[in-house]
N, CA, C and O atoms as a GROMACS GRO file, in nm:
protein
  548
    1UNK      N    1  29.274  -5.132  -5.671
    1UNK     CA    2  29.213  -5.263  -5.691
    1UNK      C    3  29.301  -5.371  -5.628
    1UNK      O    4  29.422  -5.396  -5.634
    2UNK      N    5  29.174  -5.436  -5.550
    2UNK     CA    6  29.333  -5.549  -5.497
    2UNK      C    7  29.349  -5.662  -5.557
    2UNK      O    8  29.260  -5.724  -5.616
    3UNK      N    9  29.492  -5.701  -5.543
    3UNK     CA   10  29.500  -5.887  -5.652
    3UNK      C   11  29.419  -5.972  -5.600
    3UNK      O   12  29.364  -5.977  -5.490
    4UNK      N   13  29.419  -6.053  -5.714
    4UNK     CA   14  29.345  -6.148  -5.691
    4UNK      C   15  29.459  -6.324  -5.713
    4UNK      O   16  29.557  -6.352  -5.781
    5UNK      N   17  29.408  -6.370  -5.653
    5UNK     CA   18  29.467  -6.491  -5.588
    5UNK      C   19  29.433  -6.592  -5.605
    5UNK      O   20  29.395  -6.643  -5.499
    6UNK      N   21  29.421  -6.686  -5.725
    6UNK     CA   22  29.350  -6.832  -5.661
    6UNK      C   23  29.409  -6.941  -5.649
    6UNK      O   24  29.480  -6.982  -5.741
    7UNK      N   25  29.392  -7.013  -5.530
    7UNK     CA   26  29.437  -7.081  -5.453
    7UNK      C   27  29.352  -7.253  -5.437
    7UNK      O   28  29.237  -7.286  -5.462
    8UNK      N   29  29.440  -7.311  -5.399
    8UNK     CA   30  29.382  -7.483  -5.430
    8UNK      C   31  29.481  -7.498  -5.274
    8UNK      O   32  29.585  -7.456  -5.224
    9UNK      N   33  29.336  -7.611  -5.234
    9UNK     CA   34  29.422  -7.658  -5.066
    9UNK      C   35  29.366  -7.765  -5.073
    9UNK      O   36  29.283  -7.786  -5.162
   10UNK      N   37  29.408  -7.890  -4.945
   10UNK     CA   38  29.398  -8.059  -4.913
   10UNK      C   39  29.348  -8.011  -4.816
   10UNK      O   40  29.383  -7.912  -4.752
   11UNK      N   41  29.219  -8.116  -4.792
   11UNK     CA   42  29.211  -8.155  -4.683
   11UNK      C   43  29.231  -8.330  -4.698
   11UNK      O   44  29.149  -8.422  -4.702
   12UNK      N   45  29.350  -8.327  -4.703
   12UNK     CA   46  29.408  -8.430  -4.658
   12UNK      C   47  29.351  -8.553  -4.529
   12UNK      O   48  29.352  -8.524  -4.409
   13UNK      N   49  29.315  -8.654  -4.569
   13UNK     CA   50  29.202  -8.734  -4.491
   13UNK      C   51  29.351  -8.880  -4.509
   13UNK      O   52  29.433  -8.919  -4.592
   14UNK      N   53  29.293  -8.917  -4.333
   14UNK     CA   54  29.362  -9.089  -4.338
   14UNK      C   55  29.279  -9.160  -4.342
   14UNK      O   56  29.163  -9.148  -4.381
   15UNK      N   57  29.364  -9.283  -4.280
   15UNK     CA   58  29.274  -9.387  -4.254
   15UNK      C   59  29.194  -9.364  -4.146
   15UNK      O   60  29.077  -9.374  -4.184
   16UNK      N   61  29.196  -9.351  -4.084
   16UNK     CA   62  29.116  -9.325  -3.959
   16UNK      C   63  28.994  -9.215  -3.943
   16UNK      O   64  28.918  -9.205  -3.846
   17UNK      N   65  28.993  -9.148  -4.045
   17UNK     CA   66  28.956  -9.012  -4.085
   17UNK      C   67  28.954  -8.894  -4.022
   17UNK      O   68  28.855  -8.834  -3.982
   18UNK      N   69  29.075  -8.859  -4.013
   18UNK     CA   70  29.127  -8.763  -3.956
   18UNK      C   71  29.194  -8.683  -4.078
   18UNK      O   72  29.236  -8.730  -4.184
   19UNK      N   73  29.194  -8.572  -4.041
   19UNK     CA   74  29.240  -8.422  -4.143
   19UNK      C   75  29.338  -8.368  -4.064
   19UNK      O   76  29.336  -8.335  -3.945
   20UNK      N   77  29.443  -8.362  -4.167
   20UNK     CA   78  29.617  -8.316  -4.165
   20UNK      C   79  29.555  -8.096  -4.114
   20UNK      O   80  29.459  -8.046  -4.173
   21UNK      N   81  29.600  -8.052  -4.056
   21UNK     CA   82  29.613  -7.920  -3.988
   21UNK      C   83  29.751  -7.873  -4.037
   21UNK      O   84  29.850  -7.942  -4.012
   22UNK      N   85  29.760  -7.764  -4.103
   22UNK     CA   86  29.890  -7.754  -4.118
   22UNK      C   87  29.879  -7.609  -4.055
   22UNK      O   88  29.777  -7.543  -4.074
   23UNK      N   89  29.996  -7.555  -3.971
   23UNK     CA   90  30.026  -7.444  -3.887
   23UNK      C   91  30.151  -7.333  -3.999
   23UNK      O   92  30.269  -7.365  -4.016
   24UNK      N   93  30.094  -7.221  -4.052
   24UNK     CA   94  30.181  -7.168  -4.116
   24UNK      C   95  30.306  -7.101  -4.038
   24UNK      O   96  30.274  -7.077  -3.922
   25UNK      N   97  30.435  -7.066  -4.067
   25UNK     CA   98  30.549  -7.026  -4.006
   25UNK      C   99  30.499  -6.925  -3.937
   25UNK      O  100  30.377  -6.909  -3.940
   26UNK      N  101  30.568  -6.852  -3.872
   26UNK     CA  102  30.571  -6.714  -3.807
   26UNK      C  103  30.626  -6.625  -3.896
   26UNK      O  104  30.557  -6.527  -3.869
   27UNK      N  105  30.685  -6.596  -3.964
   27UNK     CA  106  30.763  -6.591  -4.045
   27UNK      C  107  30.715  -6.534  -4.171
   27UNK      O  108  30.765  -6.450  -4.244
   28UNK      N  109  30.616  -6.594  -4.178
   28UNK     CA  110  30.477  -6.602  -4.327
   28UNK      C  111  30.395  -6.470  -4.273
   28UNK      O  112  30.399  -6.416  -4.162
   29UNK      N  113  30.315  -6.437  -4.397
   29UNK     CA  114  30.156  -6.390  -4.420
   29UNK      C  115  30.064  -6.493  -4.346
   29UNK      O  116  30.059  -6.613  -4.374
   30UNK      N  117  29.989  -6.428  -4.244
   30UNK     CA  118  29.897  -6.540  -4.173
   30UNK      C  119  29.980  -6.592  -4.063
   30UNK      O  120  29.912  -6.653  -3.981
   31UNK      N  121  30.129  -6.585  -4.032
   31UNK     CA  122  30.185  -6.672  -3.933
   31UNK      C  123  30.069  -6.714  -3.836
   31UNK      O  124  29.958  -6.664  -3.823
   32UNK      N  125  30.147  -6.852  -3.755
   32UNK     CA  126  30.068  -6.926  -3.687
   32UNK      C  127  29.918  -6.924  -3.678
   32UNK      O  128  29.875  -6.898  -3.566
   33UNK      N  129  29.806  -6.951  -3.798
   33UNK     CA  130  29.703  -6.944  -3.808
   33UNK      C  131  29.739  -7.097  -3.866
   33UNK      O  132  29.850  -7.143  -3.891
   34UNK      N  133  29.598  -7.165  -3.879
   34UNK     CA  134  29.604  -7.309  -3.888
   34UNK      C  135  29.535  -7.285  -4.062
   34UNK      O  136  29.456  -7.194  -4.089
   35UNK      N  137  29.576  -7.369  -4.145
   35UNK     CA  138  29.489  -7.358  -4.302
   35UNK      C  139  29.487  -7.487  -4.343
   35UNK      O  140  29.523  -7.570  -4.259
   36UNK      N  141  29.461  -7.519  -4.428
   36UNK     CA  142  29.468  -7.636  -4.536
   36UNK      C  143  29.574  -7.664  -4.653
   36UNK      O  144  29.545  -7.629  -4.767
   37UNK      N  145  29.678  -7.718  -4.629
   37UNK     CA  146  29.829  -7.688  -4.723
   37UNK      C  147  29.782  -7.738  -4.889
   37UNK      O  148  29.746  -7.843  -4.942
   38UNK      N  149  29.801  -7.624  -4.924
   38UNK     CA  150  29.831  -7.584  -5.099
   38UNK      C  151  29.878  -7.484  -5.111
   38UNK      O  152  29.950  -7.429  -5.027
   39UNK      N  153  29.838  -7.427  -5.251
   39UNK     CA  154  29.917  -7.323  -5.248
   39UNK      C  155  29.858  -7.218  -5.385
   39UNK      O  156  29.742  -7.177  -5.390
   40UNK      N  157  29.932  -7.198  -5.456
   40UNK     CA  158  29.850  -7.102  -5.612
   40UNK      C  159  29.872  -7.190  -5.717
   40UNK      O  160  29.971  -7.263  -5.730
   41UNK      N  161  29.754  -7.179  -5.809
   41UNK     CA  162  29.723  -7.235  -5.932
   41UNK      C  163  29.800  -7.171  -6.039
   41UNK      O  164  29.763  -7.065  -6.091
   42UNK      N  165  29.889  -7.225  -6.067
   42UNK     CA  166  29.968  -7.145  -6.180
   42UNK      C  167  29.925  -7.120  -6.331
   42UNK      O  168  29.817  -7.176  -6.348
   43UNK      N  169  29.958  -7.074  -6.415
   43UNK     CA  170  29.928  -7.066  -6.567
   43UNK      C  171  29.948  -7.217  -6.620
   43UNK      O  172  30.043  -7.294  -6.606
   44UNK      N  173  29.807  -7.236  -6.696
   44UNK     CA  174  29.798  -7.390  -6.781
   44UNK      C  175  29.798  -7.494  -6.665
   44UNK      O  176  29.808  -7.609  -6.708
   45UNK      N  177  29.788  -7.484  -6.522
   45UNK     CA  178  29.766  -7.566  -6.454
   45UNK      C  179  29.633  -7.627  -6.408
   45UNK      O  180  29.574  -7.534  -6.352
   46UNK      N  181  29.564  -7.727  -6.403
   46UNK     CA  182  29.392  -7.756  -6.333
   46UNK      C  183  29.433  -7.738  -6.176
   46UNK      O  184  29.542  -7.772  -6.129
   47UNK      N  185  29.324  -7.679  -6.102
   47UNK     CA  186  29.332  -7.647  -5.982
   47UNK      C  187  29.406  -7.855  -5.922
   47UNK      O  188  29.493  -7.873  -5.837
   48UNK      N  189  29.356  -7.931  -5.976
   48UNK     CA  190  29.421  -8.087  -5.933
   48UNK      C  191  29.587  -8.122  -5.968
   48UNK      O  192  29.657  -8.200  -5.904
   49UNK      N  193  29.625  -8.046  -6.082
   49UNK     CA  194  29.766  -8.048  -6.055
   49UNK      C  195  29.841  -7.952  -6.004
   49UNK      O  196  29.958  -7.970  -5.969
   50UNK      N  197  29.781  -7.845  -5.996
   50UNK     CA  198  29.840  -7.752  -5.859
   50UNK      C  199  29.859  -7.831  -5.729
   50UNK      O  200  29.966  -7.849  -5.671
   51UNK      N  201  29.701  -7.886  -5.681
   51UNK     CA  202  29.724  -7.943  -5.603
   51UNK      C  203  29.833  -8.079  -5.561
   51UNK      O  204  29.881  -8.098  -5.449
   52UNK      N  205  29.853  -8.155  -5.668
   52UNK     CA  206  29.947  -8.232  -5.630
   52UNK      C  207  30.101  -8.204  -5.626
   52UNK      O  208  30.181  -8.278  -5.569
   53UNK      N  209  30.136  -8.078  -5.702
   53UNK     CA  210  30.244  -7.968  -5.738
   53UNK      C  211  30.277  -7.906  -5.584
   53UNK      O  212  30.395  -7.905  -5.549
   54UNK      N  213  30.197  -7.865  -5.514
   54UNK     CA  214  30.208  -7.847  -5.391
   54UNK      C  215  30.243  -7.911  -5.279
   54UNK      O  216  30.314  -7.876  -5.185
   55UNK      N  217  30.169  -8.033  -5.306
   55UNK     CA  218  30.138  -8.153  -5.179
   55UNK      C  219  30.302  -8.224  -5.206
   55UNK      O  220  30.372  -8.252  -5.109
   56UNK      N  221  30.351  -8.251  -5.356
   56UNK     CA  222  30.480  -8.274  -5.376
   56UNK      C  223  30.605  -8.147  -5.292
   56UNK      O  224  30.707  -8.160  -5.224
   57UNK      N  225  30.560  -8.081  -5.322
   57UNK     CA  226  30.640  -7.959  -5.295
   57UNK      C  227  30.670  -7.904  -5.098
   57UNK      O  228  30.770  -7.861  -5.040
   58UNK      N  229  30.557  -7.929  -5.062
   58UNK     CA  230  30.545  -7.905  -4.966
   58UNK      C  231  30.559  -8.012  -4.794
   58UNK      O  232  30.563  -7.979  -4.675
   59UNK      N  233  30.561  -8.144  -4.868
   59UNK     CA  234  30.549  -8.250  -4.768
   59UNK      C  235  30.633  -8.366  -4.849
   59UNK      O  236  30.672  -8.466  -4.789
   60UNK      N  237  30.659  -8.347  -4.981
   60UNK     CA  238  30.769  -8.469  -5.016
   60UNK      C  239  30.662  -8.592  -5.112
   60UNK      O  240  30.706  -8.690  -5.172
   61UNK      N  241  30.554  -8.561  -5.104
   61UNK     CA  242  30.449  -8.702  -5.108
   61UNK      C  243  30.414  -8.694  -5.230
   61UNK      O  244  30.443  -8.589  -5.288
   62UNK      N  245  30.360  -8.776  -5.289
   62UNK     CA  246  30.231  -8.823  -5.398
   62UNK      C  247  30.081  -8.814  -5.354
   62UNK      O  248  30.038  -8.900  -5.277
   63UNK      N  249  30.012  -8.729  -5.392
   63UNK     CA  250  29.818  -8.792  -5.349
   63UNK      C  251  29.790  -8.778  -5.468
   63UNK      O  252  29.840  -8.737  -5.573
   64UNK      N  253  29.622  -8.860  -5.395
   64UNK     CA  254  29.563  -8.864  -5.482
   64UNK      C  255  29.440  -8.760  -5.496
   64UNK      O  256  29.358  -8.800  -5.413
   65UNK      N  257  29.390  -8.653  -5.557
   65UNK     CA  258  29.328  -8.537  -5.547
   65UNK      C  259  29.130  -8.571  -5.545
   65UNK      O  260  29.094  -8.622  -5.651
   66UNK      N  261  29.073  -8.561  -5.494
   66UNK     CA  262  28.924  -8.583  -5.512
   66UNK      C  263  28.796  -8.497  -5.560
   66UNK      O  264  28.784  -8.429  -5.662
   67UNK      N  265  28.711  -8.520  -5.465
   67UNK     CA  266  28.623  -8.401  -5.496
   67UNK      C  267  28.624  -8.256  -5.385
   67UNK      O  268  28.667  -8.253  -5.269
   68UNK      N  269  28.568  -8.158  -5.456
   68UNK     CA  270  28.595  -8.035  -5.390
   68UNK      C  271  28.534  -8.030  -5.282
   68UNK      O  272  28.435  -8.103  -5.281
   69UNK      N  273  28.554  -7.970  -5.185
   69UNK     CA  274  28.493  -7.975  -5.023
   69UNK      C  275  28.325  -7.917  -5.057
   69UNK      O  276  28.216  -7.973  -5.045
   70UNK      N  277  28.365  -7.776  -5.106
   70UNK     CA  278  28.232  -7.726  -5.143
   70UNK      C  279  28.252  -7.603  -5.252
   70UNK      O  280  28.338  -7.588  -5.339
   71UNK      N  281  28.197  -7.562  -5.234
   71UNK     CA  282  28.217  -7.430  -5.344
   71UNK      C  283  28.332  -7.323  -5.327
   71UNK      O  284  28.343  -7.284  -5.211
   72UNK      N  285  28.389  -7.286  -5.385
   72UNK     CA  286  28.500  -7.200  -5.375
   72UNK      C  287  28.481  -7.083  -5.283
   72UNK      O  288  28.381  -7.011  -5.283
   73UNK      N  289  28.606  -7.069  -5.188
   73UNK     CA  290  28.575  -6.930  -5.073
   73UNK      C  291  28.622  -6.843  -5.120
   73UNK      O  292  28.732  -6.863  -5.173
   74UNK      N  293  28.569  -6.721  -5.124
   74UNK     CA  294  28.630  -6.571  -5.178
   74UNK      C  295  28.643  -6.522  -5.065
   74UNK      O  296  28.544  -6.510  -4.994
   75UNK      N  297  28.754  -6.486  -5.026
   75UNK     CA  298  28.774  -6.383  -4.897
   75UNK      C  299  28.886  -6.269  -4.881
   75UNK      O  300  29.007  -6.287  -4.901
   76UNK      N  301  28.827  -6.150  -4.841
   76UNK     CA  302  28.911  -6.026  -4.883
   76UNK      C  303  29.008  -5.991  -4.753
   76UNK      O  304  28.965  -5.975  -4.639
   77UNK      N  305  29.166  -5.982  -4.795
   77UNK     CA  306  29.280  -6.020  -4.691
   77UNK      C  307  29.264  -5.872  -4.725
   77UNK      O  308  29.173  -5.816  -4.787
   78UNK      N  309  29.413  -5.805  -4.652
   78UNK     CA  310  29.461  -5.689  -4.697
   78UNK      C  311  29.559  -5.690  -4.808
   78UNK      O  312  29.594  -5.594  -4.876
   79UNK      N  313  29.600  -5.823  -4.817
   79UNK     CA  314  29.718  -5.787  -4.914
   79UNK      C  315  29.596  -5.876  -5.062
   79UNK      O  316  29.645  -5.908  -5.171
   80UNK      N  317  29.506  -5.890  -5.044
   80UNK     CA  318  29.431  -5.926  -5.192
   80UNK      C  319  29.260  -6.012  -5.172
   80UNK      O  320  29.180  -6.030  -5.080
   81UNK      N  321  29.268  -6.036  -5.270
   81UNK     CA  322  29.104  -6.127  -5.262
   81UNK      C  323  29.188  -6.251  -5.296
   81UNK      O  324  29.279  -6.250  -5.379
   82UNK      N  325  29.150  -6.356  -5.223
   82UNK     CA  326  29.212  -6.524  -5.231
   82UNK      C  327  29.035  -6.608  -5.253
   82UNK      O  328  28.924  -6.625  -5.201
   83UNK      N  329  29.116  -6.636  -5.365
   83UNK     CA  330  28.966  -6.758  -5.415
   83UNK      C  331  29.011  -6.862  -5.381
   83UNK      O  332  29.106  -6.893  -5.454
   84UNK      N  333  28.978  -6.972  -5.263
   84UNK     CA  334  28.991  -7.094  -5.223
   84UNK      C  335  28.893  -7.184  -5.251
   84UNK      O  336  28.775  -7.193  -5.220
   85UNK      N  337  29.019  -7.292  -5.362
   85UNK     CA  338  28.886  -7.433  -5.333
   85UNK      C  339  28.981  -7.530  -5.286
   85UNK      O  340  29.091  -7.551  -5.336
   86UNK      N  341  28.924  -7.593  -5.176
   86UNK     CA  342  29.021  -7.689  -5.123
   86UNK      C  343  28.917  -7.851  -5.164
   86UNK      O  344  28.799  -7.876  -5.136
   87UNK      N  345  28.996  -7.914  -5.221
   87UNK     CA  346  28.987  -8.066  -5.278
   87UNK      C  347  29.010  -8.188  -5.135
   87UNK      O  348  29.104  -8.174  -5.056
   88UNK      N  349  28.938  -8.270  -5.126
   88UNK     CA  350  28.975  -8.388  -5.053
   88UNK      C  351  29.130  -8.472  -5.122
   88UNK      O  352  29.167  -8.481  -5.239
   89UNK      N  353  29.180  -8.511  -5.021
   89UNK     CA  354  29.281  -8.557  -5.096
   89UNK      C  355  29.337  -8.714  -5.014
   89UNK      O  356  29.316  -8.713  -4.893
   90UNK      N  357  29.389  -8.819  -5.058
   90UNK     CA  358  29.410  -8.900  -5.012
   90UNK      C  359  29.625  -8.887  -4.995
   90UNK      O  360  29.667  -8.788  -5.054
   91UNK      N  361  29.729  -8.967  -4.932
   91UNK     CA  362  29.836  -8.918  -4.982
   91UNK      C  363  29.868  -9.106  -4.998
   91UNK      O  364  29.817  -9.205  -4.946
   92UNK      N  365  29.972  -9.084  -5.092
   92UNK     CA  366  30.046  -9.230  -5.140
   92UNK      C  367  30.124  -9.248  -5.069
   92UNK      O  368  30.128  -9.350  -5.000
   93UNK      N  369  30.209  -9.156  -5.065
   93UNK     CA  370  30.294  -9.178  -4.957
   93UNK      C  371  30.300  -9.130  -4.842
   93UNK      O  372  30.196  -9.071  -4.812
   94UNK      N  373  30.373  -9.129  -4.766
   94UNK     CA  374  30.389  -9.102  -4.581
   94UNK      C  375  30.505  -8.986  -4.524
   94UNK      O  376  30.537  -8.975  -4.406
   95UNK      N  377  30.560  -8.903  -4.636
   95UNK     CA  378  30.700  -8.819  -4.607
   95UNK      C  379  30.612  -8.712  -4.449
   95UNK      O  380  30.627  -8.718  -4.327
   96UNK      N  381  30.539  -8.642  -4.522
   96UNK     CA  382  30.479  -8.523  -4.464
   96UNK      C  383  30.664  -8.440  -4.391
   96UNK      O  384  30.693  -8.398  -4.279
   97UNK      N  385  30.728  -8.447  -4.493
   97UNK     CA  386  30.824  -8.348  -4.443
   97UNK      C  387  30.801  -8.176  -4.467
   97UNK      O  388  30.801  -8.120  -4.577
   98UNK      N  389  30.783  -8.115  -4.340
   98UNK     CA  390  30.771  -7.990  -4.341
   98UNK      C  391  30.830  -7.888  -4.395
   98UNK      O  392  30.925  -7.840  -4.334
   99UNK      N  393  30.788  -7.830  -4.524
   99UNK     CA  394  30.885  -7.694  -4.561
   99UNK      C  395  30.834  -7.568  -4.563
   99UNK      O  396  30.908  -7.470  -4.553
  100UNK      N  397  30.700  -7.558  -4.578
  100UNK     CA  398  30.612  -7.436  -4.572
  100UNK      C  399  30.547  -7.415  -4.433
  100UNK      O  400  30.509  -7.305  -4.394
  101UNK      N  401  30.539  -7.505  -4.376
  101UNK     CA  402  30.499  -7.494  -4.257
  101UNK      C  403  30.553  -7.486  -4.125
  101UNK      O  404  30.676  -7.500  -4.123
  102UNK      N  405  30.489  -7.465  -3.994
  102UNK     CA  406  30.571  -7.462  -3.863
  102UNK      C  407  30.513  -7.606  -3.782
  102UNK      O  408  30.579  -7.656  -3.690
  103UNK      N  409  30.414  -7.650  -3.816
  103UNK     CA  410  30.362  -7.762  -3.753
  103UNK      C  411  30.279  -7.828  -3.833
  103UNK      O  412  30.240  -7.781  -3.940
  104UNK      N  413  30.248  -7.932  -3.790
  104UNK     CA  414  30.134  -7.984  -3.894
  104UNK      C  415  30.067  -8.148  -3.733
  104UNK      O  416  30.116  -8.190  -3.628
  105UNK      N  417  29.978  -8.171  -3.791
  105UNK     CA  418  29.932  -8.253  -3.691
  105UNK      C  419  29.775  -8.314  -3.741
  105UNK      O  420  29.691  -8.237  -3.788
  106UNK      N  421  29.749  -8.478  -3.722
  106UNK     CA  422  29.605  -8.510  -3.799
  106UNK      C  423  29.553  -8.477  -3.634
  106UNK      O  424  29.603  -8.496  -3.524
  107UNK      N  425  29.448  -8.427  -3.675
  107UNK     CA  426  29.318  -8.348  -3.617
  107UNK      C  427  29.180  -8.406  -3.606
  107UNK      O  428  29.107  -8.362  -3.694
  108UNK      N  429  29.146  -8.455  -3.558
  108UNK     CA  430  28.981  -8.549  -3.526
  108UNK      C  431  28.943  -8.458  -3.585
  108UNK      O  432  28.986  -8.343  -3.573
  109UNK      N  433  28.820  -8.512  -3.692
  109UNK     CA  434  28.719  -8.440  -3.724
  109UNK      C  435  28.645  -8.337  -3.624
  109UNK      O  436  28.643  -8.216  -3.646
  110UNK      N  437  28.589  -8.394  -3.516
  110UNK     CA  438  28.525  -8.328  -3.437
  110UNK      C  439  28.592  -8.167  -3.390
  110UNK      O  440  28.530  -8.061  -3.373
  111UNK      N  441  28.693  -8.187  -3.382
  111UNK     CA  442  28.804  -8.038  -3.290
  111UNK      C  443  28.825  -7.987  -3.426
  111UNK      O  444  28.906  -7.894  -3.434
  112UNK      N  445  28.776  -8.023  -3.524
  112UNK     CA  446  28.860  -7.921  -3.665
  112UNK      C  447  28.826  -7.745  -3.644
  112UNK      O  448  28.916  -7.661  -3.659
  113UNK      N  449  28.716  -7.716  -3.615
  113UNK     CA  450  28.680  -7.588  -3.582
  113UNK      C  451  28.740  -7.516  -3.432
  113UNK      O  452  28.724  -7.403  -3.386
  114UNK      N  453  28.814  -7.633  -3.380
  114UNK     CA  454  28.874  -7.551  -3.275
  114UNK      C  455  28.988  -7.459  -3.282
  114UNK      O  456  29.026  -7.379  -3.196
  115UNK      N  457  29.035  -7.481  -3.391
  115UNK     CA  458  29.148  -7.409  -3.436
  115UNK      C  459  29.163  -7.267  -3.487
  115UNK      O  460  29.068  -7.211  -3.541
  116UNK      N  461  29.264  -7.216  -3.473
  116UNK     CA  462  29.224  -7.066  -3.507
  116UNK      C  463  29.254  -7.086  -3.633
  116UNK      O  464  29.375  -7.106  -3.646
  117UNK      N  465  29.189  -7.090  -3.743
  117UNK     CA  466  29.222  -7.112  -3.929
  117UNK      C  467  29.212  -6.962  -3.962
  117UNK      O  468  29.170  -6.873  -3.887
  118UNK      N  469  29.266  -6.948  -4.105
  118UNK     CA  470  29.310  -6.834  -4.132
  118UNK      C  471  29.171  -6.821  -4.174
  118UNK      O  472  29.105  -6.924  -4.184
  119UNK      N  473  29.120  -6.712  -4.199
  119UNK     CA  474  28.973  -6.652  -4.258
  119UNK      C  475  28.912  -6.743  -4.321
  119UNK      O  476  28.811  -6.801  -4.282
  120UNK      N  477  29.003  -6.772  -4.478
  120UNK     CA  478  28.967  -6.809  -4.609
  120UNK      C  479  28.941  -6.961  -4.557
  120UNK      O  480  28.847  -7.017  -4.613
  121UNK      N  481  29.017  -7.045  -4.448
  121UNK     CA  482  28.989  -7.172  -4.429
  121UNK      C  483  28.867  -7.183  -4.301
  121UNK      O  484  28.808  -7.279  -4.252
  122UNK      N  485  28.866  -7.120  -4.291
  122UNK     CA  486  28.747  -7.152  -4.122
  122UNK      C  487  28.618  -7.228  -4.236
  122UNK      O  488  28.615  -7.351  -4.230
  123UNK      N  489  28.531  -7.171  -4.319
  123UNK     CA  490  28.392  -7.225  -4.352
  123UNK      C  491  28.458  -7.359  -4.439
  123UNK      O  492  28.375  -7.432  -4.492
  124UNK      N  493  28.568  -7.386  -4.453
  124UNK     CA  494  28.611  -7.531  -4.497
  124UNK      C  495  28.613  -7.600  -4.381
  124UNK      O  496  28.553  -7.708  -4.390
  125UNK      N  497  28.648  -7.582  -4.303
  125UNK     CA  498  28.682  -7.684  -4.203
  125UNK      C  499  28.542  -7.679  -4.090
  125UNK      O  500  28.551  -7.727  -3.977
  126UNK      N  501  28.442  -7.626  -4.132
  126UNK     CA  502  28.300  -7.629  -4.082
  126UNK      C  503  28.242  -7.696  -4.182
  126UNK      O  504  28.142  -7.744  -4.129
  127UNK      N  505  28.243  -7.729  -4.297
  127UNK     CA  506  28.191  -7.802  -4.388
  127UNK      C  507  28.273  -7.970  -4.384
  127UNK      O  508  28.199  -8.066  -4.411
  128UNK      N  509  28.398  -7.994  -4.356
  128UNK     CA  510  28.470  -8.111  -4.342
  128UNK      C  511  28.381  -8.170  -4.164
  128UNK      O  512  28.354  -8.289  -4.150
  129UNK      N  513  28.362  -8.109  -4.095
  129UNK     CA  514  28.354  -8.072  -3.970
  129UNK      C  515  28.204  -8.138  -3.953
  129UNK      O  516  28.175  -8.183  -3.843
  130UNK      N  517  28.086  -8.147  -4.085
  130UNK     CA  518  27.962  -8.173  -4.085
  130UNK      C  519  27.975  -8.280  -4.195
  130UNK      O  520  27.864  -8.329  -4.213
  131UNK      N  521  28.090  -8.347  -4.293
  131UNK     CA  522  28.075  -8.402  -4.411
  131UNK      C  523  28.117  -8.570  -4.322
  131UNK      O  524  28.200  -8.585  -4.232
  132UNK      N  525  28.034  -8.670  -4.382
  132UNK     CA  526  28.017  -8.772  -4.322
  132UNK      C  527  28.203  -8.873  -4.409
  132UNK      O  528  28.215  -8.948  -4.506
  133UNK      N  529  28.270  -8.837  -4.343
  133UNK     CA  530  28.415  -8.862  -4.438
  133UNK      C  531  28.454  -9.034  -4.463
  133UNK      O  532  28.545  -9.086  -4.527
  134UNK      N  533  28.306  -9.116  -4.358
  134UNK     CA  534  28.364  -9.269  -4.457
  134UNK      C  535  28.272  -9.297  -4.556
  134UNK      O  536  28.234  -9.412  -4.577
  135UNK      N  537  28.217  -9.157  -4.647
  135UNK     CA  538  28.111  -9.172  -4.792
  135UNK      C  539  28.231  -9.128  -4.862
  135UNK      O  540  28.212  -9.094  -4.979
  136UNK      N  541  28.374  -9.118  -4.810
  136UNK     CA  542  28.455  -9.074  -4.924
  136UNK      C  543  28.502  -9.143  -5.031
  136UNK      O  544  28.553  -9.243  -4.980
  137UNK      N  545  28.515  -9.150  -5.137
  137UNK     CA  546  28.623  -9.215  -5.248
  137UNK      C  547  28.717  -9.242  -5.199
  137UNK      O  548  28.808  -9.292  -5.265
   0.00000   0.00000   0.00000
């Protein structure tokens, strides 16, 4: 039986409305595939303070967490089943210092699907890719 995984990710939106790309290490599971930076929902945590547990953790920042992109992705890796829901997210602050990642870069809406995303993120970033992002909160 394989583990199971669930997972909370940003799509991180500016002013301009553009979405943060984050490039995982080489180094990592998934190296250099493009995803949506979060990470796992821990025990007694809401998938929204994971998410900001991460976004702290991972880039230095404060956001602010929103509504969910769309319905949660189930997708079967080899090393498990990963349940992804990735949240819109706004950030407070401006660090975006890199620790989980190898690159990171804001991305025009339009090119979001040009990227090679890891499995579990491709039908997110086809749904951000069609979502009209100045109806956002």
């Amino acid at each position: 039986m394989k583990k199971e995984i669930n997972v909370v990710g940003a799509a991180i939106i500016n002013d301009q409305n553009q979405v943060l790309a984050t490039e995982r290490g080489d180094d990592r599971t998934l190296g250099t595939q493009w995803e949506f930076p979060g990470g796992k929902v821990q025990d007694g945590e809401t998938p929204q303070q994971a998410l900001k547990r991460e976004i702290q953790e991972e880039f230095s920042d404060q956001a602010v967490v929103g509504a969910a992109v769309g319905p949660a992705i189930d997708h079967h890796y080899d090393f498990g089943i990963v349940h992804l829901t990735v949240y819109y997210v706004r950030l407070l602050t401006n660090n975006l210092r890199l620790v989980a990642h190898g690159k990171a870069f804001w991305c025009d809406q339009a090119q979001l699907t040009k990227l090679n995303w890891a499995a579990a993120d491709q039908e997110i970033a086809r749904i951000i890719e069609a979502t009209d992002l100045t109806k956002l909160d």
